[in-house]
Structures are given as C-alpha cells and as structure tokens.
C-alpha positions in Angstrom: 0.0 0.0 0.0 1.2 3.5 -1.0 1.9 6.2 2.2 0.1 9.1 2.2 2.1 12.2 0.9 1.7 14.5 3.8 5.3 13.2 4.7 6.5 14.2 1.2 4.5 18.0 1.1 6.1 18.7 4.5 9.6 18.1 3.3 8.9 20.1 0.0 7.7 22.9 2.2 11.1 22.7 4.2 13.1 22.6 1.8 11.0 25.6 0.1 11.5 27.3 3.0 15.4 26.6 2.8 15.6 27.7 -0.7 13.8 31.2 0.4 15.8 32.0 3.3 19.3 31.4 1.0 17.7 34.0 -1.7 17.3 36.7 1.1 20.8 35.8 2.4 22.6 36.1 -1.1 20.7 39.6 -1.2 21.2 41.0 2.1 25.4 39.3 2.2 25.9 40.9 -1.8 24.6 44.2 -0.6 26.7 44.0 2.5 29.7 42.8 1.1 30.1 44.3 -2.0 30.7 48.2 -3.0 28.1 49.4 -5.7 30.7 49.6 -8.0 31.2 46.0 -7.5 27.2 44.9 -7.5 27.1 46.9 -10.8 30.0 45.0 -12.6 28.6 41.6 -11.9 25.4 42.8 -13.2 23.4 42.8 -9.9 23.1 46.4 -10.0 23.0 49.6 -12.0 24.6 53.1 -10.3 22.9 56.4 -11.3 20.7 55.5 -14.2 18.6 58.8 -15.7 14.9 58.7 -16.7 14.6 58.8 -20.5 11.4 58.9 -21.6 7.9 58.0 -19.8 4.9 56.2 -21.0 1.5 55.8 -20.1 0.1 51.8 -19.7 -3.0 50.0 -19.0 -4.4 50.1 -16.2 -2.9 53.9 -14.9 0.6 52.4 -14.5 3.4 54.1 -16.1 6.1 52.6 -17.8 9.7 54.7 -17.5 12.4 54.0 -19.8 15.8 54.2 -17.7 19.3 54.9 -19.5 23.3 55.4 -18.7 24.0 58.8 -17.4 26.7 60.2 -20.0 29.8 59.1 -18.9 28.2 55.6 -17.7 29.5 53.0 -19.9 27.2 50.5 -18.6 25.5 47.9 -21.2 21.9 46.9 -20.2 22.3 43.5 -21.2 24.8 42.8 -18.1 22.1 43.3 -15.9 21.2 40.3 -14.9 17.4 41.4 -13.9 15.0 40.1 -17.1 11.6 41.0 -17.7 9.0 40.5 -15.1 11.7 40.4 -12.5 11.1 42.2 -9.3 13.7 45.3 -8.4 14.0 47.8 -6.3 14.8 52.0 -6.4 17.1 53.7 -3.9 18.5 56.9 -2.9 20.8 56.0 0.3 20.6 53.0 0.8 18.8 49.8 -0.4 16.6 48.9 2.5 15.6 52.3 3.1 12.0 52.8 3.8 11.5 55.3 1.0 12.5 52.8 -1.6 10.4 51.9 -4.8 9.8 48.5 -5.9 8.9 47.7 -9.2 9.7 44.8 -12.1 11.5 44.7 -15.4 9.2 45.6 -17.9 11.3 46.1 -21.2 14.7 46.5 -22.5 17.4 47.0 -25.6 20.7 47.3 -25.5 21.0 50.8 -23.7 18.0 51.1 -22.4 15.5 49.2 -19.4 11.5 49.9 -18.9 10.2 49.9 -15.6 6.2 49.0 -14.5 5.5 51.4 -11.9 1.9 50.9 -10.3 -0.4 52.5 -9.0 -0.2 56.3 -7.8 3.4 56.4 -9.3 3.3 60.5 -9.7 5.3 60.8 -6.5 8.1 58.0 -7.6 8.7 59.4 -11.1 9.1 62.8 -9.6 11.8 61.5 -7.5 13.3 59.4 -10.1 13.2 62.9 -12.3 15.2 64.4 -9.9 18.1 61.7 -10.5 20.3 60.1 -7.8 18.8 57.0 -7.7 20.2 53.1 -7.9 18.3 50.2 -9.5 19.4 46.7 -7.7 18.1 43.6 -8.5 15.4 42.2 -5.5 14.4 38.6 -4.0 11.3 37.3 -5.5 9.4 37.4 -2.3 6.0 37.0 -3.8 6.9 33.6 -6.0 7.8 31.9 -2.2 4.2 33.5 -1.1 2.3 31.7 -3.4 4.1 29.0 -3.5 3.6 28.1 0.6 0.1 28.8 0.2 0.1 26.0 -2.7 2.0 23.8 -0.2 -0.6 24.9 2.7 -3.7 24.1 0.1 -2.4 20.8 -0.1 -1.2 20.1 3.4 -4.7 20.7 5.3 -6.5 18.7 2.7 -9.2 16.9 4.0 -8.9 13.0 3.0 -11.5 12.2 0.4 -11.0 15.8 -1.4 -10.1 16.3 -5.1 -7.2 18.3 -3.5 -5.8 15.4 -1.0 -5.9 13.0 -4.2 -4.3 15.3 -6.6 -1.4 15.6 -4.2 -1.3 11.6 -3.9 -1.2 12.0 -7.8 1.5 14.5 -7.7 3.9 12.9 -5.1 3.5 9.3 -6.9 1.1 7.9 -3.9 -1.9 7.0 -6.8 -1.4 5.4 -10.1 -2.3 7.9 -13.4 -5.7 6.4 -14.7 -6.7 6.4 -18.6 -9.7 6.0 -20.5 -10.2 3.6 -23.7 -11.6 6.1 -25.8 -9.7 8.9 -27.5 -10.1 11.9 -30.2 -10.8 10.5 -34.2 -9.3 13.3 -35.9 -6.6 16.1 -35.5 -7.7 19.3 -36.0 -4.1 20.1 -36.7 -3.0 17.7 -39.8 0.1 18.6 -39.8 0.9 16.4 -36.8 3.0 13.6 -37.1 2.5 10.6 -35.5 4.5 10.8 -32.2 2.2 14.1 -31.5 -0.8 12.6 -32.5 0.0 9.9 -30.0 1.0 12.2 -27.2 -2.2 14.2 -27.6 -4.6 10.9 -27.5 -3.1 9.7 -24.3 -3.1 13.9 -22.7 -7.1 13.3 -23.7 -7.3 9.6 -22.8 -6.1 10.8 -18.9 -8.7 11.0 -16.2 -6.0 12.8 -13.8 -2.3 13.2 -15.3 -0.3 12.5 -18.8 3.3 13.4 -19.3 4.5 14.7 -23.0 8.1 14.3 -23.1 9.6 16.8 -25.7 13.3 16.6 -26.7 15.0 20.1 -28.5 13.0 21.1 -31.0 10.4 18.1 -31.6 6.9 20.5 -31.3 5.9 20.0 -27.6 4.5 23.3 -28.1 1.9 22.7 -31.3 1.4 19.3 -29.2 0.3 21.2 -26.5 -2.2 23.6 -28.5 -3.7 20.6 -29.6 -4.4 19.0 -26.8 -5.9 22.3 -25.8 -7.8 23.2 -29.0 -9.5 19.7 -28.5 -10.0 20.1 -25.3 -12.0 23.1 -25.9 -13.7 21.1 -29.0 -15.1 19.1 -26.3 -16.2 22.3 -24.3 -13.9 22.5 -21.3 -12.4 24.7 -20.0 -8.5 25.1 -19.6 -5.5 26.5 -17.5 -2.7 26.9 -20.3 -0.1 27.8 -18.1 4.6 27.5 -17.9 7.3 28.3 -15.7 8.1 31.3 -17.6 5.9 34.2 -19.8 7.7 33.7 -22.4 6.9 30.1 -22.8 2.8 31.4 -22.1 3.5 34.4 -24.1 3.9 31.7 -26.9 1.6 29.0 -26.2 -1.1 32.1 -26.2 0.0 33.4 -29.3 -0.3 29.5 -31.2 -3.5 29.2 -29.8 -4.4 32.8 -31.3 -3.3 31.6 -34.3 -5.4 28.6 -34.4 -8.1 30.6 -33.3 -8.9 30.0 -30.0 -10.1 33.0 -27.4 -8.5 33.8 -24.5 -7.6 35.9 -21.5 -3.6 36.2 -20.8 -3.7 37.1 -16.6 -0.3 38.4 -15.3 1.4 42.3 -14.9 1.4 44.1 -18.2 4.8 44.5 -17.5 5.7 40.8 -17.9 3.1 40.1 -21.0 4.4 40.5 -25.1 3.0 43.7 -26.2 2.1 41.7 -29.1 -1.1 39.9 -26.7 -1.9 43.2 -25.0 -5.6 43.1 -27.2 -5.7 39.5 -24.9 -4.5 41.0 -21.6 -7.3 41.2 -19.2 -6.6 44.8 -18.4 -7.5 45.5 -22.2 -10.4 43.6 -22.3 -11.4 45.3 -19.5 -11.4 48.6 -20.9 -13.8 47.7 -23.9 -16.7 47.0 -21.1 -19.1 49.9 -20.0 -18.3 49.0 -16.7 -14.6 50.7 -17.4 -15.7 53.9 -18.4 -18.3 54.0 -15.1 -15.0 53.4 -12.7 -13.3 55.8 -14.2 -15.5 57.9 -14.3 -15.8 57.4 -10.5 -12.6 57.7 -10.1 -12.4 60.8 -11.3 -14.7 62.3 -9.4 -13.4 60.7 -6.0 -9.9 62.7 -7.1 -11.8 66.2 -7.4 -13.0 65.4 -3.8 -10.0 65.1 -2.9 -8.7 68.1 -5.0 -11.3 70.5 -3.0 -10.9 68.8 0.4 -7.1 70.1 0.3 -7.9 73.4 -1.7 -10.2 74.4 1.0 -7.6 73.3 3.6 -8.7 74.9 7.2 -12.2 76.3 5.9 -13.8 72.9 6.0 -14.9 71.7 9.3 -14.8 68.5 10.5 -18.0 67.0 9.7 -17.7 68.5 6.3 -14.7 67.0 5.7 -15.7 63.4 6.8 -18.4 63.5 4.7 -16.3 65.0 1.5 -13.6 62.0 2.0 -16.5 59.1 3.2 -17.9 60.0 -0.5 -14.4 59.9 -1.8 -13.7 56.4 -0.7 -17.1 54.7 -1.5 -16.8 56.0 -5.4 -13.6 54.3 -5.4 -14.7 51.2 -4.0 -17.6 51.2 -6.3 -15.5 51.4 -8.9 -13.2 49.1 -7.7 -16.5 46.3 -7.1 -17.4 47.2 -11.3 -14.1 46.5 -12.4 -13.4 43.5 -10.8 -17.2 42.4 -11.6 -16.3 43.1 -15.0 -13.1 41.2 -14.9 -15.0 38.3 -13.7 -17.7 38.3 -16.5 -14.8 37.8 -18.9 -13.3 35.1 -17.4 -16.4 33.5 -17.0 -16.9 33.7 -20.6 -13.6 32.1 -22.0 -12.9 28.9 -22.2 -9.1 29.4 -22.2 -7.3 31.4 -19.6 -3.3 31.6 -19.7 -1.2 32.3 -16.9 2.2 31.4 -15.5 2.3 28.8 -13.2 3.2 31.5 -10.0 0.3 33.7 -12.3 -2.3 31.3 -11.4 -2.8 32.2 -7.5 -4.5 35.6 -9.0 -7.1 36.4 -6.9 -9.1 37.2 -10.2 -9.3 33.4 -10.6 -11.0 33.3 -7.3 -11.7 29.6 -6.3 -12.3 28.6 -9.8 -10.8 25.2 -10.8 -10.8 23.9 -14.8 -11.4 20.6 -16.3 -7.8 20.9 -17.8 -4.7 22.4 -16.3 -1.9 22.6 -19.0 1.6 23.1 -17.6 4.9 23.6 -20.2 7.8 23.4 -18.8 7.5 21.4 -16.1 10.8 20.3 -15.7 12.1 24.1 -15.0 9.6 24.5 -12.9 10.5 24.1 -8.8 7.3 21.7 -7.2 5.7 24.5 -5.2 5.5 27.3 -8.2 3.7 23.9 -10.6 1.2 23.1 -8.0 0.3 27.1 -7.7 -1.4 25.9 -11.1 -1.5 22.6 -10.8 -4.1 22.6 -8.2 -6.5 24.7 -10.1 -7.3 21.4 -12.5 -9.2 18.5 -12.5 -7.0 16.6 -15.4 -3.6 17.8 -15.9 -1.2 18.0 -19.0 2.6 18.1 -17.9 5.1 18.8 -20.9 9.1 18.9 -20.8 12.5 17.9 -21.1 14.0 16.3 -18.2 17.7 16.2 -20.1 17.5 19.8 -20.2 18.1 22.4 -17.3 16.7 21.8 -14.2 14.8 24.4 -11.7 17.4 26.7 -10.8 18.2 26.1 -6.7 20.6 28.2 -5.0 20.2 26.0 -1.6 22.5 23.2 -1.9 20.8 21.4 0.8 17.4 22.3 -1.0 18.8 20.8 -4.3 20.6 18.1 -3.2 17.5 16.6 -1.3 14.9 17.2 -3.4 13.7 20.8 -4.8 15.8 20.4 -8.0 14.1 17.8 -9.4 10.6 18.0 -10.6 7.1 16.4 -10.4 7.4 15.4 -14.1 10.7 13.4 -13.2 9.5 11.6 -10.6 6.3 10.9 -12.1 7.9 10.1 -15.4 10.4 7.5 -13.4 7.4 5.9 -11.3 4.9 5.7 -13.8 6.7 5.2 -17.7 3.0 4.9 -19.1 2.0 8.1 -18.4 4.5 9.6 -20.2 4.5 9.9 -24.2 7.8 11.1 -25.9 8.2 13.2 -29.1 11.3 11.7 -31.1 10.7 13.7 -34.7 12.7 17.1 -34.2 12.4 19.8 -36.7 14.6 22.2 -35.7 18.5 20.7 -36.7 20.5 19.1 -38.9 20.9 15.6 -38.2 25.0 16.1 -37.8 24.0 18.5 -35.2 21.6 16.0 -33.3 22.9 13.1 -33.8 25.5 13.5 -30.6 22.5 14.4 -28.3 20.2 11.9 -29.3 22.8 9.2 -28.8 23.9 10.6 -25.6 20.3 12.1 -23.8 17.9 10.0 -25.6 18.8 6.4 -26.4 19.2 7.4 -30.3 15.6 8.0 -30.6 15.6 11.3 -31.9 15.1 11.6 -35.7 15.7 14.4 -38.0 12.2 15.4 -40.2 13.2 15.0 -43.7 12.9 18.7 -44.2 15.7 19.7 -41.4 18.0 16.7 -41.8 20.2 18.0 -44.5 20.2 22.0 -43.8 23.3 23.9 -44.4 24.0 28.0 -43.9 24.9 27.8 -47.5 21.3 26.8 -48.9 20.3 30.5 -47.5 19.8 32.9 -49.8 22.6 35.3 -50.3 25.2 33.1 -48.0 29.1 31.6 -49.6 30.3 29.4 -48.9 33.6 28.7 -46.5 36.1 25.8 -47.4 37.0 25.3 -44.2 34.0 25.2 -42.2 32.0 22.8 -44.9 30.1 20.8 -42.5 27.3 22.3 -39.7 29.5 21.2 -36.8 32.7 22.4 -35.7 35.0 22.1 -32.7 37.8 24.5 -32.3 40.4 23.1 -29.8 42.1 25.5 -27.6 44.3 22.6 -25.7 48.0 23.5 -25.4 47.5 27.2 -26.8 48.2 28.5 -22.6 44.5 30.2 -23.2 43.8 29.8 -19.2 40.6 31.0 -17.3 40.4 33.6 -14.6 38.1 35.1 -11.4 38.0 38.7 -10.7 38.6 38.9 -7.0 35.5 38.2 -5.1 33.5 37.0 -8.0 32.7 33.2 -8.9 31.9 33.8 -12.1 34.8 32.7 -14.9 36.2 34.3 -17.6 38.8 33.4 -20.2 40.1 36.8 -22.4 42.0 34.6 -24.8 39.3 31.9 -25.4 36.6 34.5 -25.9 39.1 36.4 -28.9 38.9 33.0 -30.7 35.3 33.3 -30.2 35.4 36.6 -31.8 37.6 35.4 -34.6 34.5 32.5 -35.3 31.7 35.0 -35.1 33.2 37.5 -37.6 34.0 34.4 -40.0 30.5 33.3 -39.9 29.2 36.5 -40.4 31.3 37.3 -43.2 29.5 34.6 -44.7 26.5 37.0 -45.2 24.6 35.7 -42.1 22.2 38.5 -40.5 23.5 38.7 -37.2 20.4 38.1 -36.0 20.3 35.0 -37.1 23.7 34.1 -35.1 23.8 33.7 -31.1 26.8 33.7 -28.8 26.5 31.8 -25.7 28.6 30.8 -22.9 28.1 29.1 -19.8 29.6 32.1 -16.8 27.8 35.6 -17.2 31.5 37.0 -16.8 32.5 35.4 -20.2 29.1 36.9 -21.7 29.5 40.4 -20.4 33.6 40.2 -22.1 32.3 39.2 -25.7 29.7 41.6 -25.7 32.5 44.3 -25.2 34.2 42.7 -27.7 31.5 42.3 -30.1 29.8 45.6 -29.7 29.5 46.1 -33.4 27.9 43.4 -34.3 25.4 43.4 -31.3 24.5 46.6 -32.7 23.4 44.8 -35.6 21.5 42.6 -34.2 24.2 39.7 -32.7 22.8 38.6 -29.7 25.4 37.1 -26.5 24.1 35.4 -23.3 24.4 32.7 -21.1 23.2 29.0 -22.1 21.0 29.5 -19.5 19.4 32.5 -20.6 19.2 30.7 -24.7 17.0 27.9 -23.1 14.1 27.2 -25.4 15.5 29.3 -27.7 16.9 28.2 -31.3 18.9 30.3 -34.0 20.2 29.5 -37.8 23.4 29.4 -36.0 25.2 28.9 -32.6 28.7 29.7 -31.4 29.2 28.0 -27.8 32.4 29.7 -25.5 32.8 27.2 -23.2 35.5 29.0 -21.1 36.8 26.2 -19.3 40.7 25.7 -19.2 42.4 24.2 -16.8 45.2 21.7 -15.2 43.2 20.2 -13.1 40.0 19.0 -15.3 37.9 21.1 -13.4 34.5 21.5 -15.5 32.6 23.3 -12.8 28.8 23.6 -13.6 29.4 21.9 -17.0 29.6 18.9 -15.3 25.8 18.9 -15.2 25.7 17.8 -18.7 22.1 19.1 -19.4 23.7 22.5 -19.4 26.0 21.3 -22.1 22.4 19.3 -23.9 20.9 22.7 -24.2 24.0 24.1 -25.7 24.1 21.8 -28.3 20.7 22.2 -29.4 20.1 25.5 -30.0 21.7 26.0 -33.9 19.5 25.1 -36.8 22.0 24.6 -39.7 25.6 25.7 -38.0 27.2 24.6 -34.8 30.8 25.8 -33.2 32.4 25.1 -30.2 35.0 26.7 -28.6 37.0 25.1 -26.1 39.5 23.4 -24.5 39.7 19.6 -24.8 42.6 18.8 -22.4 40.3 20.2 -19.5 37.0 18.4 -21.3 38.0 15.1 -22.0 38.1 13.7 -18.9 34.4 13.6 -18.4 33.1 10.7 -20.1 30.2 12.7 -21.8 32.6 15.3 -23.0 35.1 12.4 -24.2 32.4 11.2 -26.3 31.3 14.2 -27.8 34.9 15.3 -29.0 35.1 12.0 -30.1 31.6 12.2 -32.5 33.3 15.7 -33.3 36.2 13.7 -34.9 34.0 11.3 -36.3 32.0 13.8 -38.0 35.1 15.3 -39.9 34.3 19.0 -37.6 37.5 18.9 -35.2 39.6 21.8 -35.5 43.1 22.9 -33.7 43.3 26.2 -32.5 46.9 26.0 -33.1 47.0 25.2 -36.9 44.0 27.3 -37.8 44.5 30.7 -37.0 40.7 31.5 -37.2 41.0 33.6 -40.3 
C-alpha cells in the first residue's frame, strides 16, 4: 500500500523554506559585502541610471524608460534582472523605507522599462530628480504563493479532489486512462509521435506526461491538446514556468483561433497579446468607463478637500472623504465584476504557473490544467497551477536544465528535481515522448540523441540535411563545410580567470577565438540576428559583448546558455570558457547545461573550447570523439581562425 504524501508536502515545504531563506541571504550578504561599483559589474546592479522617456500603460501604470548617465558606460544586457523580475529604487541605501519596488518591464541594448503601479506621480518625480540606484530584488512573492500551494495541499481533507491530486503529484496513486480517444486532429500537420501524445493527454482521467526533446513540437502538441480540449467544451489553464513560454503558447492558440484571456502584470506580458490581456479587455466594457469615471470624481473630492484646507470643518470634511472612498470602492467592485464576466466567458485562460494564485481566478478550478515546462519549474511554483485542474497535462524535457536552486541542501535533497521526473520515473506509461525534431541538422543531433535519448531522436526530412549555405545570399567557406565544428584551444596557454571576489569565470583569450569564429561566420552573409553567442559564466558573456559591440549593434545577440534555453537560432557559437590543469568543469559537469548548448543552432554549430580540461568527463570524451567522427575537429593552433 502507497503512504500518504503528507510526509512528502512537508519536506517540499522545508526545503522551500530553505531555498527562500538562502535567496534573502545572497541579497542581504551581496549588498553588504560588495561596493556598488562591484554589484554593478557583476550585473546585480545599475549606479545612477537617468529617466529617459515616460509612458503611459494600461491600467494607470506608467512605464519609465531608464538609460546610462553620459559618462556611464554600462550595457543593459549585463544586468542580470529580465523582464517580469522584481527590483527595487534607492536613494541612500537599499533597505531604506522610502524605496520603490517595481519589475523589469522592457529592454534593448542601452536602455531598461520599468512598470511602476499605482499612484506612481510621487516615484517618477523623485526618479526625475536623479540620484537614484536600481538593484536587483528577491522574488518574495513567487515563495508567497508558493507556501500557500503547499498549505492548500497540506490541510487537505482525505477524500478531497485536493488530497488526491497531491497523492497523484507525489506518486502515492497510479495515473488512470480511458479507452476512448479523439478521431481526428484538428491540426493535420501532426505527425505521428504528436498525434500519439495528444490521445493519451485526452485519454487521462487525472495526469499524462508529454516528453519533448529540442525542437520536436511540444508546443503545437500542447495547443492541440488544448484546442481539443475546448472542442469538447472544457475549460483550460494553459499555463509554464516562464511568460515567455505562455506568451507563446497564447500566441499558437491565437493563431489557431482559439479566445482567451492572458492574466499576469502588463509588465511581464508580449505587447504583441496586450488586445488578450485582461486589463484590455477590460477597458472595452461599460463598466470601465463607469470606474473611471468614478474615479475621477473621488480625485476632485479630494482636489477640494485640500484646496479648501482649514475652511472645512470636520463633519464636512468626513463627509467629502467618506464620499471619496465609496466611489472608489464602487468602482473598484465594477471593475473586478467586469473582470470576472470575462473570465467566465472564455474557455481558455493563460497564466504562468506562479500567475495562477490571482485572486481574479478566485476559487475557480478547470477541467484541464496545462503546464509547459514542467521540468524548470520548482514543485511549489507547478502546483500554484497545478491545483486549479481536475485533469492535468505536464510537458518537458527532463535532459535539459533543471529548476534553478541556490540551496545546496534544498537541491541536493529534493527541490531540483521536478514532479514530471519523478512521475515520469514511477509511472513510464503516463508519459509519451516526441522523437521527430524539426529544428537541426541531423550532424548537429545526432550527438545528443545518442547521448540524452537512447538514439531516438530523428531528423524530419525537411531539417536533416540544412546547411547555412542553402540560404539565400550566403558563400560558402572551405574550411567550415560541414554544420559542426569544434575549435580546440588545448595547449594554446589560453587559461581561465576570477576577478577577485567574483565566482563567475572568464577566459580573455578563449573568448578572442570566439570573436575570430563569429566574424567568419558572419562574413559569410549571415544576419547577425540570425547568429547567437552563448557561454556558460555571465562573466564570459558580459567580455564578448565588449568585444563584439558592433555586431550586437546589428542585431548579434550574446548570453548565457541558461538564458538561450528554449530558444533556437540559424546558428550557434558556444564559448565554453573552461581551461584548466586540473579537469575542473565546474557547472558543465551537469551535462544538461552542455544538452541545451548543443541544441540550440538550426543549420551551423561551433564550439569553442579546450579539450585537455574536457575530456576527462566521459560525456565530454564522447562528444569530442563524435566531433572527430564527424570530420568538424579543428586545432586552434593550426588554424588561426581567419
């Protein structure tokens, strides 16, 4: 007999609890430790930014564009805060009580947009003013929702669709399937594997699995799961880790004409789905125009109660701010009566996971709860949505990169690995796996599939044979004929290094032979924005964007493989930065790091690095090895790179 799971949500919740407590620390020890100066150059902070331009939003929030003072030569994209992500403004000192929160709402190369809410006249004049700092800020509210998830669960009462869907969830009950299935895709386009995948998602009476290696469609699975779903007349939770990952499941959907709502802060939703945002919708209602309306008059209350200062008595001016406050909770009741007409009236609503605690979802539950990325996802954030379904749909890649864990007590017993991986382990027939990829050419899959998924990946015949050459425009290079190449640093004395006080690695010499590959490739007649530079140490990224400031300019961009997950280009140069005596890989011993890497480029693929310090992980030994075997191995010593 299985035992309960209350043992297993308790330890979740400590280990949550661990995992908050080290974010707060790494705040609170960087801001105590290091200078400004310091916070800035590792991209934790930025010192004296200068309000560029202002813009009005949805909702009365204001969006204000923030760029370098003159003689600041900071570069926006070394700030490590992305969109959505929580920050803080400061004049003396980061904790002080005057300071104003906000998120990350846009950004280019010079520039960030921040989301300020609600009566932000008094902030912007500040910022205005100037002598303010912008630091990055734990993400406090993500650890909120997710202990409430964990509490949900917790005080279950036995017998509940909540206490089974955590027996579900922590492998205490067996996934259940029906016989019957759908007849007909309404996508045709699917190929078998994702016609499979989406019969057993609909077959599922509580939980299915979809398993989707780089570039194998997990996403057009997933909007057909949903789009039948709908067919059927449920109603559905399509909901991921990340916006961007919604942001695009909400946009596929659009496009195969299904309505929504998109919940979350403007300032974390594509512009692109602001006509789905809730906010807009909003604003089409007669209700809208009634609040505001309101609204307005409860501010000209207020304008006279403080023009006629001392000349109102008190009576008079209980009375003026009494009326005041009822016209703006009136219009505060319309508008969130009108927000809950809409959502009534969809039969798709698309959050993030965190997202779907939104009190505008009230205590509603859905027949089908749809959760991408499932394997970046930590447990407590996944059940945030998770618990909002009857049936649930869990899609991702378990050989990719993990929740990120900064606890290494946390990680090590338990909060790094996901739901879906357990699950998945536990119960192999809830989980169908998508092995057609469309996305690279098979030289460039070939290593991955053999080493992440038993050799079952398979190149659709339209991507197998791809090369940068068939694009228009592009010549060819005699020396880099094939779409994989390994340029081998070992015994050129290219060695990494740490600034003082800073884990993050860097190696100058490495990342000029990166440069030297990136300008060959784009002398080629590649749009830089079809090319992507990514490393594995932020330090390495924030060096070749110096070094490649031209071409960003043009469109290159440079990150972290991190930062590139989910993400695909026509080509891909990989920095791996590693170079040392001892063999020491550091975090590119977790080879999913290295999976992701690999699997980004559609028709070109180079690696830089070092395979003295490589080869002696086994995974790494093999991969130079398919390298050589592939005819792409390259020595930094005889080829100069030119």
């Amino acid at each position: 007999m299985l035992e309960p799971a209350s043992h297993a949500i308790s330890e979740t919740a400590r280990l949550w609890t661990l995992e908050r407590l080290a974010h707060r620390r790494r705040f609170e020890d960087e801001r105590q430790r290091l200078t400004l100066d310091e916070r800035v150059r590792r991209g934790l902070a930025w010192g004296r930014p200068t309000v560029a331009d202002t813009e009005p939003t949805l909702g009365g929030r204001i969006l204000v564009w923030l760029e370098p003072g003159q003689a600041d030569l900071f570069d926006a994209d070394d700030f490590r805060a992305r969109n959505g992500d929580p920050v803080r403004l400061w004049w003396q000192a980061p904790d002080e009580r005057d300071a104003v929160l906000s998120v990350i709402a846009r950004r280019d190369e010079r520039r960030i947009a921040l989301m300020l809410d609600g009566d932000a006249d008094d902030a912007l004049e500040r910022m205005e003013n100037g002598g303010f700092h912008l630091e990055m800020d734990a993400p406090e509210v993500t650890f909120d929702r997710g202990d409430r998830a964990l509490a949900r669960l917790r005080d279950a009462r036995p017998g509940t669709d909540d206490a089974h869907r955590g027996a579900l969830l922590f492998g205490r009950a067996r996934p259940r399937f029906a016989l019957d299935a759908p007849r007909t895709p309404l996508d045709l386009a699917l190929n078998h594997d994702q016609w499979r995948a989406v019969c057993r998602a609909l077959q599922a009476e509580d939980i299915a699995l979809i398993h989707g290696p780089p570039g194998t469609g997990k996403t057009r699975t997933l909007v057909e799961v949903i789009r039948q779903a709908v067919a059927r007349g449920e109603r559905v939770l399509a909901s991921a880790a990340s916006n961007t990952a919604v942001d695009n499941l909400a946009a596929r959907l659009l496009g195969a004409g299904i309505e929504l709502t998109r919940l979350g802060h403007p300032a974390r939703i594509d512009p692109l789905l602001s006509s789905r945002c809730l906010e807009t919708l909003v604003q089409k209602t007669p209700a809208y125009q009634l609040a505001k309306d309101w609204n307005a008059q409860a501010r000209e209350l207020r304008r006279k109660m403080r023009a006629k200062g001392g000349r109102l008595d008190r009576a008079e001016r209980l009375e003026l701010l009494h009326e005041s406050r009822r016209l703006r909770r009136d219009a505060k009741r319309h508008l969130e009566a009108a927000q809950q007409v809409i959502i009534d009236r969809q039969q798709v609503v698309c959050a993030t996971a965190a997202g779907a605690d939104s009190f505008m979802l009230g205590g509603r539950t859905f027949d089908l709860v749809v959760l991408d990325e499932a394997t970046q996802s930590p447990d407590p954030v996944s059940l945030v949505a998770l618990l909002r379904g009857a049936r649930l749909v869990m899609a991702g890649d378990p050989c990719q990169l993990p929740p990120t864990v900064i606890d290494e007590v946390a990680g090590r017993e338990g909060l790094s690995g996901t739901f879906f991986e357990r699950l998945a382990a536990k119960w192999p027939e809830a989980v169908t796996m998508l092995i057609v990829q469309h996305r690279m050419n098979t030289a460039l899959m070939t290593f991955s599939s053999r080493a992440m998924y038993h050799g079952a990946l398979v190149a659709a015949p339209e991507v197998a044979d791809q090369l940068l050459s068939d694009l228009p425009g592009l010549s060819d290079d005699p020396l880099r004929p094939g779409p994989l190449l390994f340029v081998d640093t070992a015994g050129t004395g290219f060695s990494e290094e740490r600034s003082e006080g800073d884990p993050s690695t860097f190696n100058p010499q490495m990342a000029a032979r990166t440069v030297l590959e990136v300008e060959r490739v784009l002398e080629r007649g590649l749009s830089p924005t079809d090319l992507a530079v990514i490393t594995p140490y932020e330090a390495q990224a924030r060096l070749l964007r110096t070094l490649l400031a031209d071409a960003r300019r043009r469109g290159l961009e440079i990150g972290t493989i991190d930062g590139f997950q989910g993400r695909e280009k026509e080509a891909i140069v990989v920095d791996l930065v590693r170079s040392n005596d001892a063999g020491d890989l550091g975090f590119l011993a977790d080879v999913r790091r290295m999976n992701v890497a690999l699997t980004r480029a559609r028709r070109y693929l180079c690696v830089v690095g070092d395979s003295a310090t490589l080869g002696s992980h086994p995974y790494y030994d093999e991969f130079l090895a398919a390298v050589e075997r592939a005819g792409g191995w390259v020595s930094a010593w005889s080829d100069s790179g030119h």
